[in-house]
C-alpha positions in Angstrom: 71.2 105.2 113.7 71.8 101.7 112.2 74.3 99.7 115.0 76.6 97.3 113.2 78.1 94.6 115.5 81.9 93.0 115.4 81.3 90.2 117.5 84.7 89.3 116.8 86.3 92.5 118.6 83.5 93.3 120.5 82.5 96.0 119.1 79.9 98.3 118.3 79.4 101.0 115.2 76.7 103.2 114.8 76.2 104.6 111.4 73.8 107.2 109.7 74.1 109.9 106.7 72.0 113.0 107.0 69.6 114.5 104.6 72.3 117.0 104.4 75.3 113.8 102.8 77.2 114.3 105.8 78.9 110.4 107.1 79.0 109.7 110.4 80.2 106.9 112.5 80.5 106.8 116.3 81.8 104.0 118.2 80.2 103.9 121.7 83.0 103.3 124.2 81.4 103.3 128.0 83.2 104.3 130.5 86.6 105.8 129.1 87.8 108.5 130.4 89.3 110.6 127.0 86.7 111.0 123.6 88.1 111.8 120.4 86.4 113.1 117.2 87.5 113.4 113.4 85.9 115.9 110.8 87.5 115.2 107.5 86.9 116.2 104.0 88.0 114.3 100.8 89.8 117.2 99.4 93.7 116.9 99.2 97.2 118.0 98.2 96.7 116.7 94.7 93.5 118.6 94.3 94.0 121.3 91.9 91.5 121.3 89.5 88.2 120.6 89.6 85.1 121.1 88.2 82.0 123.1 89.8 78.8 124.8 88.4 79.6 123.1 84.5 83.5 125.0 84.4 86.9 123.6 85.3 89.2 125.8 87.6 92.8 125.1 88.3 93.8 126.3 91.4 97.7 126.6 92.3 99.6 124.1 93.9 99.1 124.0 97.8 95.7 125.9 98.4 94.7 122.2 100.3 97.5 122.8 103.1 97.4 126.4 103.1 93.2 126.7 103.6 93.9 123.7 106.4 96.1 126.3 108.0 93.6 129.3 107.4 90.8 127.2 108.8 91.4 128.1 112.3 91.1 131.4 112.0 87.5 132.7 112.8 85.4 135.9 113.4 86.0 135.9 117.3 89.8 134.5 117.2 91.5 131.7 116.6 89.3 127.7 116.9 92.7 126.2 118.4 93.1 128.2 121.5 89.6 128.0 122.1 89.5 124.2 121.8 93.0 124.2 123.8 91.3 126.9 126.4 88.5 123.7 126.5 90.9 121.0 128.0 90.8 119.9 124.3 93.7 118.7 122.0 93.3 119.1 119.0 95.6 119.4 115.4 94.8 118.9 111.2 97.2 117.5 108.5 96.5 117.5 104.8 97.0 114.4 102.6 96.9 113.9 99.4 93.6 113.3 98.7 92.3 114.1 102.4 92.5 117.4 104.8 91.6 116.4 108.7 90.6 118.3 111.4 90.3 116.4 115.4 90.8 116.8 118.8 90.6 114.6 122.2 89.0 115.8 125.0 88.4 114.2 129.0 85.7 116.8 129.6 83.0 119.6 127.6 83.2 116.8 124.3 80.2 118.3 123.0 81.6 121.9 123.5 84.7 120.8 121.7 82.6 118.8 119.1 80.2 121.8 118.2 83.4 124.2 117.6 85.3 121.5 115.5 82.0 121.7 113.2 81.3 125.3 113.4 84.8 126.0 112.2 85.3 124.0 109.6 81.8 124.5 108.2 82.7 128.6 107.6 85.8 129.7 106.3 87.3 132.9 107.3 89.3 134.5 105.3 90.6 138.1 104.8 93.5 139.0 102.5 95.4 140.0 105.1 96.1 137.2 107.1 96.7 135.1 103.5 99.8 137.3 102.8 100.6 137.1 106.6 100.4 132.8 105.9 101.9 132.8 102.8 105.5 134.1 104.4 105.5 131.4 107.3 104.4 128.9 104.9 107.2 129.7 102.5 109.2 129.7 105.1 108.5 126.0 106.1 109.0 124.8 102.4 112.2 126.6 102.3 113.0 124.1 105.6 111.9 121.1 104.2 114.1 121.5 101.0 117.2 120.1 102.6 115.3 117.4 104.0 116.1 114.3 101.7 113.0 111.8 102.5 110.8 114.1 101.4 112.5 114.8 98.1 113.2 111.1 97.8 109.6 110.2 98.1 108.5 113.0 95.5 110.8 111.6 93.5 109.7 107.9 93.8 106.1 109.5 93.0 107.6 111.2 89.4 109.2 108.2 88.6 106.3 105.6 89.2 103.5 108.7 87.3 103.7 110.1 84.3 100.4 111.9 84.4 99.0 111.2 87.8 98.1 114.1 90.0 100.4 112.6 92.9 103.3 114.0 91.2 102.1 117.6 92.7 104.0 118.4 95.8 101.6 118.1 98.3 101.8 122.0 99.9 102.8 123.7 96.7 106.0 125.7 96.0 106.9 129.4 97.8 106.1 130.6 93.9 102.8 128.7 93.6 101.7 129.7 96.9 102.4 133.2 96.1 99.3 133.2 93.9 97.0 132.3 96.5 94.1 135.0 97.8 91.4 135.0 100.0 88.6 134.4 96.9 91.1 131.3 96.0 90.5 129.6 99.8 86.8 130.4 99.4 86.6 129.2 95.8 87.6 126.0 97.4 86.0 125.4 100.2 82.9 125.9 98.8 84.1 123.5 96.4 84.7 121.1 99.1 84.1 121.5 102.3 80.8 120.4 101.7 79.3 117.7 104.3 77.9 115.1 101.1 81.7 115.5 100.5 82.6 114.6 104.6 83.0 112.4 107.2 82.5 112.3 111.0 84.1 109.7 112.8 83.6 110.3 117.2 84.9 107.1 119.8 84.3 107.5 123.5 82.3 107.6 126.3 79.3 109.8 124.0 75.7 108.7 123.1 75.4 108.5 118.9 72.4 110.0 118.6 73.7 113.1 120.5 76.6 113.4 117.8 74.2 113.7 115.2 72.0 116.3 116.3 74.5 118.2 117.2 76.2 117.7 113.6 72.3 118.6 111.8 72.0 121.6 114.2 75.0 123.3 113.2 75.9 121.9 109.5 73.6 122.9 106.4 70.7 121.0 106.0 70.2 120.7 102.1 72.8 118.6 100.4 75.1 120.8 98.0 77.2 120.3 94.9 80.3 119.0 95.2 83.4 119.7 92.5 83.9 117.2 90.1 87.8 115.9 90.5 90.9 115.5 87.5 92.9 112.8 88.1 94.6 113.9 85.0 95.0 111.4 82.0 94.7 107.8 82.1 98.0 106.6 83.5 100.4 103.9 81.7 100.9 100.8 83.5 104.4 101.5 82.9 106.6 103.9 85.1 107.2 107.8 83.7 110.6 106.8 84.4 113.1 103.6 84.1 116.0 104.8 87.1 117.8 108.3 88.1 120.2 109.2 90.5 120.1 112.1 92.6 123.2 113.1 95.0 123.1 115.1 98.1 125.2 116.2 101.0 124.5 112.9 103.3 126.1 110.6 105.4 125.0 107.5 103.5 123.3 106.0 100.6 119.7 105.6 100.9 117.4 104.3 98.5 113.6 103.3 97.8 112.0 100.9 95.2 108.4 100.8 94.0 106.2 98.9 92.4 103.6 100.2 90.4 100.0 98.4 91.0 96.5 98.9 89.7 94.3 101.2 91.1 91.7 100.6 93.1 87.6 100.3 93.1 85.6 102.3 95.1 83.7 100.8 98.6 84.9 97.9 101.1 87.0 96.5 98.4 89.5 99.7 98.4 90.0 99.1 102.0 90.5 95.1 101.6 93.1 95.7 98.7 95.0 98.2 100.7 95.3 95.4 103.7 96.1 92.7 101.5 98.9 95.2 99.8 100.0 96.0 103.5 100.2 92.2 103.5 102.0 91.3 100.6 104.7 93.8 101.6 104.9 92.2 104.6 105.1 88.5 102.8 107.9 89.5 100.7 110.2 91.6 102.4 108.6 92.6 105.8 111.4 91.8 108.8 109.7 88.3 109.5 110.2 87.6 105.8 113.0 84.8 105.2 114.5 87.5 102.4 114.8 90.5 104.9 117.2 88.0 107.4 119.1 87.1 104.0 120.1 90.7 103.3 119.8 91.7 106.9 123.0 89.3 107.4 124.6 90.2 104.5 124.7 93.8 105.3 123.1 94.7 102.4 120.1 96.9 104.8 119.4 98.0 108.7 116.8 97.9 110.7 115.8 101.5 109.6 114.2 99.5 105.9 110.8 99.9 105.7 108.2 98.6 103.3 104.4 99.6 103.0 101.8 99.8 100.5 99.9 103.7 99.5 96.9 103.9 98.3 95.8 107.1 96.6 92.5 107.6 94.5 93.4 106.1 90.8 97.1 105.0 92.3 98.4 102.2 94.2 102.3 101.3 94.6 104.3 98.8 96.9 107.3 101.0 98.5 110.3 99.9 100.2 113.6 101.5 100.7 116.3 102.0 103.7 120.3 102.3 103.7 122.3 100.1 101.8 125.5 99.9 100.2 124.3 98.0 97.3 120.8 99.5 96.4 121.1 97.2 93.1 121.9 94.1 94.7 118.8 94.9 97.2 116.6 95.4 94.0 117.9 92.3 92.2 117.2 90.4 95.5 113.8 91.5 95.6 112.6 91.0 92.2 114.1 87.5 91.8 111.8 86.5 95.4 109.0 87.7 93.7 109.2 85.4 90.9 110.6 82.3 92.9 108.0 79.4 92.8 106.3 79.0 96.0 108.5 82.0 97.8 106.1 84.5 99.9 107.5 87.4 97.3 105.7 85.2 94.1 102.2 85.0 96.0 102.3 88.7 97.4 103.5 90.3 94.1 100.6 88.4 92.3 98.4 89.5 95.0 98.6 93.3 94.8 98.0 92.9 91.0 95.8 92.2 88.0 95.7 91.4 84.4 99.3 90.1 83.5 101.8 87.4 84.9 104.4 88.0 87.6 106.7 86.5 84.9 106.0 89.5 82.4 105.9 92.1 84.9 108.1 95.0 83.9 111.5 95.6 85.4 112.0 99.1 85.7 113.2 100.8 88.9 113.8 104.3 88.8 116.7 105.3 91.5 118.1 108.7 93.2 121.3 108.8 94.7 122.4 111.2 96.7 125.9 111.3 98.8 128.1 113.6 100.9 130.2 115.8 98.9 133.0 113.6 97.9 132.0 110.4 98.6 130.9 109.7 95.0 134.5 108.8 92.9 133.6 107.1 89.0 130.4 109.8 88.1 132.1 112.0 85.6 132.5 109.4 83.5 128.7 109.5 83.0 126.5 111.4 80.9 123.6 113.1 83.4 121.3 116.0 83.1 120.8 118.2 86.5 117.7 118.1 87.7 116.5 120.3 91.5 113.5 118.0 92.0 110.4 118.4 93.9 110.1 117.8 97.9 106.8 117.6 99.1 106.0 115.5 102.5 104.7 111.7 102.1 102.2 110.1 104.4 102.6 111.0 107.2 101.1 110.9 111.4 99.0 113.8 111.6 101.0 117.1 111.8 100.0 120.3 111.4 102.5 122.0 109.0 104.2 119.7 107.0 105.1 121.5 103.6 106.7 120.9 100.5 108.4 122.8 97.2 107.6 123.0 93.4 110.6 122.1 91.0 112.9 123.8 88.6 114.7 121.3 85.7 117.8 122.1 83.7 120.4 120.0 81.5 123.8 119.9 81.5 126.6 117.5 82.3 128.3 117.2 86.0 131.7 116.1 87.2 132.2 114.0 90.0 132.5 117.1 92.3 129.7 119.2 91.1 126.7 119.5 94.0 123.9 119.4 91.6 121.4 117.0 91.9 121.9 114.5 89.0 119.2 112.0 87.0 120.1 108.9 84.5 119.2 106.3 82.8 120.5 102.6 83.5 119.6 99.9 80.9 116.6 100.5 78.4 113.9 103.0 78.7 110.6 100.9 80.3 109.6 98.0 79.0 107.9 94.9 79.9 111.0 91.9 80.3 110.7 88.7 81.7 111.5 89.2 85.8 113.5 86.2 85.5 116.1 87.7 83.8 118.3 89.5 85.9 118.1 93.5 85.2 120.7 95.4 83.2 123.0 96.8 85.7 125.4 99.7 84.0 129.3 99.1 84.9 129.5 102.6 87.2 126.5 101.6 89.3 128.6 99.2 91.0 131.7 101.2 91.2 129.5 104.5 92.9 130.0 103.7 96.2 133.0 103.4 98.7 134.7 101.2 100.8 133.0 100.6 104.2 136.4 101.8 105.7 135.6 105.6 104.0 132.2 105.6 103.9 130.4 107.3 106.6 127.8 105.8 108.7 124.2 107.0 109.5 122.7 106.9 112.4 119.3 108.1 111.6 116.0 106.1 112.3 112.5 106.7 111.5 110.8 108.9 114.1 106.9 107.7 113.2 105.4 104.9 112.0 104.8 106.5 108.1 108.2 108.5 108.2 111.0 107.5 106.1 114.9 107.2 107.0 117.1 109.8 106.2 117.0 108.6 102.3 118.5 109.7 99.4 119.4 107.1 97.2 115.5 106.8 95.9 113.9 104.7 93.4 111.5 102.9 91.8 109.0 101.8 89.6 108.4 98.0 88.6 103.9 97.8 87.8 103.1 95.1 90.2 102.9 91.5 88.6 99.8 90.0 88.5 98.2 86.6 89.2 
């Protein structure tokens, strides 16, 4: 195995890729106690349709997360309780472009190791236990449709893509995952779980060479096809959608704002632009930044307001978003730091892009507001079309069942009272302005939420590192300016 050093962290990787396309890495750590490993394939949520053997297939929405579920399941029983049985613990999540399968372990690694292979290697499925999965899964979508981060970040996603695969909620809808059988989960993981097509990654107390004999004894040994991907069609660098409001029973206003970059190259660059985003977010508005204690003081966010950068195959997008009580102020804040000579917003906005200047960048933010019944006053005035959007879950810390709905869209005009969820327009439809300018700002924006005295207060946090605050005032969509 080839050892490459980090003398800088002291460090040691050992690399190798068998005859069979299989990429592993194992990081020798001598004398810890606990060993973990990591079996992934780079098959995800947005996945649907594909390529294999010269003919497309489109799958329904959610086969990823449900075949991560099935994947346990196995001729003799069930792979968790016998890694659990092992002194082993052990979970998966699916991503949008990844499905994950590890465990930790203090004693019997290799055990562990040769049942995390043998498991994910050969699917078992029987028709049976699908229809037995598809009500519990149904079940947890019909959970998570209440839940207003995920919805918010879906509809972040559909504002900032028109055409982009990401727009897919991540585990499907209880209708799309209706049509999935056990010759559907088969269909794709021969399509995918292939090992040219997956990684290993094991750190502990474990000798590398060990790793991968174990992984050629019980993997294939000739490299197989793997499906050819759609990321759909190519993607405008402008947003699908300017702004829209969506309103909810909640305690308080949330809201998120994104900015659409360019995607990325493949290799070690991916990685580096996807620190340097993580950077630039950081720059402009992270809670060192000298614009995060401006609107900190002012009242405009809370310590719950996050910022991070997602990268996705073909997508990239700056996020931020939190509670406020002036989302537009917050936005016009933002986009006026990122075009402020020598500010740290002007040199990580140009940072995270490419091919225009920060000065021509386009202003268009798309926004969802959502409320407790009530608390909204000056909407009937305005002109909206209802809209029950998708809710699928974001990134997210590895978790085991985490899944989302499909949508349903109707038109038709709303009073101020009315529950359903409700999408406008504010100022022109996309186009590329000057960021100088400040952005058109319609009249009832400003009037949509109360006075502090009536408005209620939230006092929800984020739980994990990649979860969002109870949000429903969502938004966004400027494309990243560009050096």
């Amino acid at each position: 195995m080839k050892r490459v050093q980090f003398p800088r962290l002291g460090e040691v990787c050992c690399e190798t890729v068998l005859d069979n396309g299989l990429k592993i890495q194992v990081v020798p750590r001598p004398g810890y106690l606990k060993s973990y490993a990591f079996f992934a394939t780079s098959y995800g949520g947005m996945n649907v349709r594909f390529r294999k053997d010269g003919v497309w297939q489109e799958t329904p929405a959610g086969v990823a997360h449900f075949l991560e579920h099935k994947m346990f399941d196995t001729k003799e029983g069930n792979a968790l309780q016998k890694l659990t049985a092992n002194g082993a613990s052990a979970n998966a999540f699916t991503a949008a472009a990844m499905t994950a399968y590890y465990f930790d372990c203090t004693e019997r690694f290799e055990e562990n190791l040769r049942t995390l292979l043998s498991f994910v290697s050969q699917g078992y499925f029987t028709q049976e236990s699908v229809d037995k999965e598809q009500g519990i899964i149904g079940q947890e979508i019909q959970m998570i449709e209440d839940d207003p981060t995920w919805r918010m970040y879906q509809n972040l996603q559909r504002a900032l893509y028109q055409n982009h695969p990401l727009r897919i909620p991540l585990a499907g809808s209880r209708e799309s995952i209706s049509h999935i059988t056990a010759k559907t989960l088969y269909q794709c993981h021969n399509a995918f779980y292939q090992p040219s097509n997956m990684a290993l990654c094991v750190i502990g107390d474990v000798e590398p060479e060990r790793v991968a004999q174990t992984a050629r004894l019980l993997l294939p040994e000739e490299r197989q096809e793997v499906a050819e991907k759609d990321w759909g069609e190519a993607e405008p660098e402008t947003p699908a959608e300017a702004e829209c409001m969506e309103e909810m029973a909640v305690s308080s206003t949330n809201f998120m704002l994104g900015f659409k970059c360019p995607p990325h190259p493949d290799g070690e660059e991916n990685l580096r632009l996807e620190l340097l985003g993580d950077l630039a977010g950081d720059l402009l508005i992270g809670e060192s930044s000298p614009l995060y204690a401006k609107l900190y003081h002012q009242g405009l966010i809370d310590k719950g307001f996050f910022v991070s950068y997602d990268n996705s195959p073909k997508a990239a997008f700056l996020a931020m978003g939190g509670e406020s009580k002036d989302p537009w102020t917050v936005r016009q804040a933002v986009l006026a730091e990122g075009v402020r000579p020598g500010s740290p917003g002007e040199a990580s906005l140009k940072s995270v892009a490419s091919g225009k200047r920060a000065e021509k960048a386009m202003v268009s933010c798309s926004l969802v507001f959502c409320s407790m019944m009530g608390a909204v006053t000056e909407l009937a005035t305005l002109s909206m079309s209802a809209t029950k959007k998708a809710m699928p879950p974001s990134m997210r810390p590895p978790c085991r069942r985490v899944p989302s709905t499909g949508s349903a869209t109707a038109s038709t005009s709303c009073p101020a009272s009315s529950s359903a969820m409700t999408s406008w327009m504010i100022g022109s439809a996309p186009a590329w302005t000057p960021m100088t300018a400040p952005a058109p700002t319609a009249p009832p924006a400003r009037t949509l939420w109360p006075s502090p005295a009536i408005r209620p207060t939230s006092t929800t946090t984020p739980t994990t590192q990649r979860s969002r605050p109870t949000q429903c005032l969502t938004a966004a969509s400027a494309r990243c300016p560009a050096p």
